[in-house]
C-alpha positions as CSV (number, residue, x, y, z in Angstrom):
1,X,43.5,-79.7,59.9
2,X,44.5,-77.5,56.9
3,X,47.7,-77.4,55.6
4,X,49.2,-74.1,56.8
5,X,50.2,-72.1,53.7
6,X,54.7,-72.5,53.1
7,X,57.1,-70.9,51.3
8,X,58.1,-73.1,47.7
9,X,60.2,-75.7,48.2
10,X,64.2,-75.6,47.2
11,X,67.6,-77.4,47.7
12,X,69.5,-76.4,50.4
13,X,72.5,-74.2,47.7
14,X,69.5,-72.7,46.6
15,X,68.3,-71.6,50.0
16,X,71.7,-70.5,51.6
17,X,72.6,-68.5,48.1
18,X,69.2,-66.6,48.3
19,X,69.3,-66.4,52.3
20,X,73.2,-65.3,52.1
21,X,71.6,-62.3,49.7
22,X,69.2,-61.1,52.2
23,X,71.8,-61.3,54.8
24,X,73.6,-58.4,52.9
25,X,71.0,-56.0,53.4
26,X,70.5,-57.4,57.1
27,X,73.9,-56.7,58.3
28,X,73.2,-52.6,56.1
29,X,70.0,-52.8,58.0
30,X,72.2,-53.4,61.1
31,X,74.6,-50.8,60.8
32,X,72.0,-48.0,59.8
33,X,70.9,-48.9,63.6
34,X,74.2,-48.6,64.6
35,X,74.4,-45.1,63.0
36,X,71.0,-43.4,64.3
37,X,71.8,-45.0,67.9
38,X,74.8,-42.6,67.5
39,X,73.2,-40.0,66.5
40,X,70.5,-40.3,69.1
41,X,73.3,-40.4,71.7
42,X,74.5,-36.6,70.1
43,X,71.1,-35.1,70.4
44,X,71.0,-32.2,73.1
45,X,68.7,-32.5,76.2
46,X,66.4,-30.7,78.2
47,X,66.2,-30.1,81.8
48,X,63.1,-31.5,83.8
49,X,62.7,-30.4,87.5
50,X,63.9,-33.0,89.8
51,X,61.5,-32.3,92.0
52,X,58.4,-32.9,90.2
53,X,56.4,-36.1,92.1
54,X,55.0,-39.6,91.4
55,X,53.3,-41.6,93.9
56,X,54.8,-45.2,94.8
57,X,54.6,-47.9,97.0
58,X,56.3,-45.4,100.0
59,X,53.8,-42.6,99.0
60,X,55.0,-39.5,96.9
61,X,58.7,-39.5,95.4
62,X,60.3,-36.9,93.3
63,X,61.5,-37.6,90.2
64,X,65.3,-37.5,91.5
65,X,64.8,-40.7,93.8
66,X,63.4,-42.8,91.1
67,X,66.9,-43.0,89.5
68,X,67.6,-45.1,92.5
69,X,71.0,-43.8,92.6
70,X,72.0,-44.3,89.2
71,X,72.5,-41.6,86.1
72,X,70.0,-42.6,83.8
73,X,66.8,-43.6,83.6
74,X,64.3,-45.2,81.3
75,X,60.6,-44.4,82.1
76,X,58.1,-46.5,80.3
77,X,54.7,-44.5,80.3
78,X,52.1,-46.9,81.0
79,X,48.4,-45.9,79.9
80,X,45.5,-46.4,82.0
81,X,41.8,-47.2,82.5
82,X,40.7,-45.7,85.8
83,X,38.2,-47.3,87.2
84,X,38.2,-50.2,84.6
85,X,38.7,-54.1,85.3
86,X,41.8,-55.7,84.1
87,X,40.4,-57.1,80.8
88,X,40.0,-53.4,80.0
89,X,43.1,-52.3,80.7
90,X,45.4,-50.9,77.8
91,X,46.5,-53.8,75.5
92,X,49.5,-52.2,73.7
93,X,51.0,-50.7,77.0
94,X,51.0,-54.9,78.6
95,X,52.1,-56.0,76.0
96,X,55.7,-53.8,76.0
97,X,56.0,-53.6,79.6
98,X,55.3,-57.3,80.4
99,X,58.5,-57.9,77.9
100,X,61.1,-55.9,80.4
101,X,62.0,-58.8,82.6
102,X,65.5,-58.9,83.6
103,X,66.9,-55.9,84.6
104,X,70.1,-56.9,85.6
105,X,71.5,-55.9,82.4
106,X,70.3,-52.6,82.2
107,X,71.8,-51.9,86.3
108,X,74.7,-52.8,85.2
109,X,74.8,-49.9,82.6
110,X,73.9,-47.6,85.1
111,X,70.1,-47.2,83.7
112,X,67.0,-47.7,86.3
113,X,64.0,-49.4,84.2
114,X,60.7,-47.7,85.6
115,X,57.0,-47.9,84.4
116,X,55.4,-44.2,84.8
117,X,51.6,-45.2,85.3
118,X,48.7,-43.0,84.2
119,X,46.6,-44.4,86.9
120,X,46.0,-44.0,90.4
121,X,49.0,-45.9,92.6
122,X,47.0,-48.4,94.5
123,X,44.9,-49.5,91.5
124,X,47.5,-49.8,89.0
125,X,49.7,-51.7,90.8
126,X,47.2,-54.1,91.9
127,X,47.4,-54.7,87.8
128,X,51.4,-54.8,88.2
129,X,50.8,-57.3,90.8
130,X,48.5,-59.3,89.0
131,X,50.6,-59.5,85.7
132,X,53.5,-60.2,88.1
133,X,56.2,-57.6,86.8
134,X,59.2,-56.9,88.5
135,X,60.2,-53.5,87.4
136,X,59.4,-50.4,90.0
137,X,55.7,-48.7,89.6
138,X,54.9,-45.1,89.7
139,X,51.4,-43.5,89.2
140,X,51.9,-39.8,87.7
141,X,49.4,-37.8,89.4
142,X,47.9,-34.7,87.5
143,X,49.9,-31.8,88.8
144,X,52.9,-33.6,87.8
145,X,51.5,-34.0,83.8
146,X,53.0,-31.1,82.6
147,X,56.4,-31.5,83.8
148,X,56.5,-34.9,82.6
149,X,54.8,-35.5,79.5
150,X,54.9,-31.9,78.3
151,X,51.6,-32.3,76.1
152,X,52.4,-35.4,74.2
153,X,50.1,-38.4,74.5
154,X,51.2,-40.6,77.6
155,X,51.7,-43.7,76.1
156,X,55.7,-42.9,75.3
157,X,58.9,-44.0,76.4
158,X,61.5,-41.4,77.5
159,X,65.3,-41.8,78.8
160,X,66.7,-39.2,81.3
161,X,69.7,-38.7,82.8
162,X,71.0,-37.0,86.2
163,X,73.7,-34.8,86.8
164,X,73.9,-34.2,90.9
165,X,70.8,-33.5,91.5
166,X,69.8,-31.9,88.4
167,X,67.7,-34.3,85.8
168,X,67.2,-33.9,82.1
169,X,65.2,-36.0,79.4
170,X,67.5,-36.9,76.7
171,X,64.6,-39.0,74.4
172,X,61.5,-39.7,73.5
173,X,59.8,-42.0,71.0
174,X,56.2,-43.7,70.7
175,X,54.1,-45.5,68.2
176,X,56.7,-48.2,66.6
177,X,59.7,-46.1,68.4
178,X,58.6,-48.5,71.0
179,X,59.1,-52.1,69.7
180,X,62.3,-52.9,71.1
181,X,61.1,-53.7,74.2
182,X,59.0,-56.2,72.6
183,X,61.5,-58.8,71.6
184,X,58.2,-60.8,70.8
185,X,58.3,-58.5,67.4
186,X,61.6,-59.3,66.7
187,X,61.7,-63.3,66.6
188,X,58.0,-63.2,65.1
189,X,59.6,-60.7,62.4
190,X,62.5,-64.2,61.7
191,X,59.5,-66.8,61.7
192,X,57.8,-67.2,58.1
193,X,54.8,-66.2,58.8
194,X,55.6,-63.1,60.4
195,X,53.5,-60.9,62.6
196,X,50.5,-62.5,60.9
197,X,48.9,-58.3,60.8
198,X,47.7,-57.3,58.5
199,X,49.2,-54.3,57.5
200,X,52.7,-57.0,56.6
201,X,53.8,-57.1,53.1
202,X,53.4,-61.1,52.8
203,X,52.7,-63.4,50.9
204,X,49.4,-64.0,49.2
205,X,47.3,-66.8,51.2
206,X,49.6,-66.1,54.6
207,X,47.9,-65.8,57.5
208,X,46.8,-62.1,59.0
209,X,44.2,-62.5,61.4
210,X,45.0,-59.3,63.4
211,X,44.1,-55.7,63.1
212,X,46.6,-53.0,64.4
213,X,43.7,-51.0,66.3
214,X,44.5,-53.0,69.4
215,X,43.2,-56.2,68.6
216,X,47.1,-57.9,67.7
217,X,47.9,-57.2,71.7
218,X,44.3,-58.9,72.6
219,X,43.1,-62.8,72.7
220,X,39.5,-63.5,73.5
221,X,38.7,-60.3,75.2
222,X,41.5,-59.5,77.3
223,X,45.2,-58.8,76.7
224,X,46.9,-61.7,75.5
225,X,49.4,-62.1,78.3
226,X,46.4,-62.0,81.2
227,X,45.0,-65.3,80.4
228,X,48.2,-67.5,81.6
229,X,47.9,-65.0,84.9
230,X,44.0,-66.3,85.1
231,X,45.1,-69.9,84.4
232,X,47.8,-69.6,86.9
233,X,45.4,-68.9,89.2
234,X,46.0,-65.3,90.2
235,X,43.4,-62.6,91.3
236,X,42.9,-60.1,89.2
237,X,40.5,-57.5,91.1
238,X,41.6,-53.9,91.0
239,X,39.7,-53.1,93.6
240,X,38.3,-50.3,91.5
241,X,34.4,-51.1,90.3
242,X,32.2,-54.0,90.6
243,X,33.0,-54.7,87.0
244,X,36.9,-55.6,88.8
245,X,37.9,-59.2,89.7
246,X,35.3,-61.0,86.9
247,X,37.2,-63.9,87.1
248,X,37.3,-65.4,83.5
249,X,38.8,-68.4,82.7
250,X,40.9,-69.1,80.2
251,X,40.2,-71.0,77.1
C-alpha cells in the first residue's frame, strides 16, 4: 500500500506557533458567524397560510399541526424520485437528512425538526423507514407547492415560526446554505486531507477522488449511507416499481 501523501514534517513549537496563527482567523471566522446569525435573526418574515396540507402518517395535516405545539419550525425539503428504487433516490438530500439525529436539543429550544418530502407519503417513507430516521415525514402534495416552496427549487431548508395560529417563514437557504446539518463537512473540513473534492484548494498530490455533481454523497452506486442499511440487513423495497427492493449487497 502507498504511502498516503502528508503534510512536511516539523517540531512541535513550530507546529503550535503556525497552528496558534491560523487559530486567529478561526476564532474572526467564528465571530463573522456570530454576526450574520444576528443579522439573520433581524430579517423580516412572511406569512404562509396555516392551513396549507401535507400528507403524513395520519393522512393530511395542515401546516399548523406540524409545529407539534411548538413556535418554530425547521422544515428540511427532501427531493424525490417517484417511482424510483432506493439506490436512485437523491444523494445530496440523504446525505443532510440522515445527519439530524437527536432532536432533543432542538425541542428543547422550542423548534420541531421536520423533513418536507417531494414524494408521494407511503413511498417516501418506506425510504425513511429503510434509512431508519427518526425525525417526522411529510410528503407535500402538488396543490400545496405553491404555498410552500413559492417557485424556488425544492431541495431547500426553511425555518418558520407560529404566532396563535398564524405561521410565517422567517428563512431560507440552499446549495452550501445547507451544510450545517452535515456535521460530516465540518470534522472532514479539521482532518488533513479535507473533503478529498475536488473543487478544495489543497495541496498538490492530495487526494480528490470526488466530483460535486452528486458523486461525493454516492459509494458504488447508491448513496453512501444505504450500504450499512443493506449490510444491516434491512429491506429496502419502495414498493414503487419492479426496479424497487434490488437487494444489493454491500461491498
Amino acid at each position: 500500500m502507498s504511502t498516503p501523501p502528508a503534510p512536511p514534517l516539523t517540531d512541535r513549537p513550530t507546529w503550535q506557533k503556525q497552528l496558534d496563527e491560523l487559530r486567529i482567523r478561526e476564532k474572526a471566522h467564528t465571530r463573522e458567524g456570530d454576526a450574520i446569525a444576528a443579522a439573520r435573526r433581524r430579517l423580516p418574515m412572511v406569512e404562509v397560510d396555516p392551513s396549507t396540507h401535507l400528507v403524513g402518517a395520519g393522512g393530511p395535516v395542515p401546516l399548523l399541526d406540524v409545529f407539534e405545539g411548538r413556535t418554530q419550525l425547521f422544515a428540511s425539503y427532501h427531493m424525490w424520485h417517484t417511482g424510483g428504487p432506493a439506490a436512485e433516490q437523491c444523494e445530496g438530500c440523504t446525505f443532510f437528512t440522515g445527519q439530524v439525529l437527536e432532536l432533543s436539543y432542538l425541542h428543547s429550544r422550542d423548534v420541531t425538526f421536520a423533513v418536507f418530502c417531494q414524494g408521494p407519503y407511503e413511498e417516501s417513507s418506506r425510504y425513511r423507514d429503510f434509512m431508519g430516521w427518526p425525525a417526522p415525514w411529510y410528503s407535500v402534495p402538488g396543490d400545496s407547492l405553491d404555498a410552500l416552496v413559492a417557485g424556488r427549487a425544492f431541495g431547500m431548508k426553511a425555518c418558520y415560526l407560529r404566532q396563535g395560529n398564524r405561521v410565517f417563514e422567517t428563512y431560507w437557504t440552499t446549495g452550501r446554505g445547507v451544510e450545517p446539518m452535515a456535521p460530516s463537512y465540518g470534522l472532514l473540513d479539521m482532518t488533513v486531507h479535507g473533503r478529498q473534492e475536488q473543487w478544495e484548494d489543497s495541496p498538490h498530490g492530495w487526494p480528490q477522488r470526488f466530483r460535486t455533481d452528486g458523486d461525493q454523497f454516492r459509494l458504488d452506486g447508491r448513496p453512501t449511507s444505504q450500504w450499512s442499511r443493506l449490510a444491516a440487513g434491512r429491506d429496502d423495497d419502495l414498493g414503487a416499481t419492479g426496479h424497487a427492493g434490488s437487494h444489493h449487497h454491500c461491498h
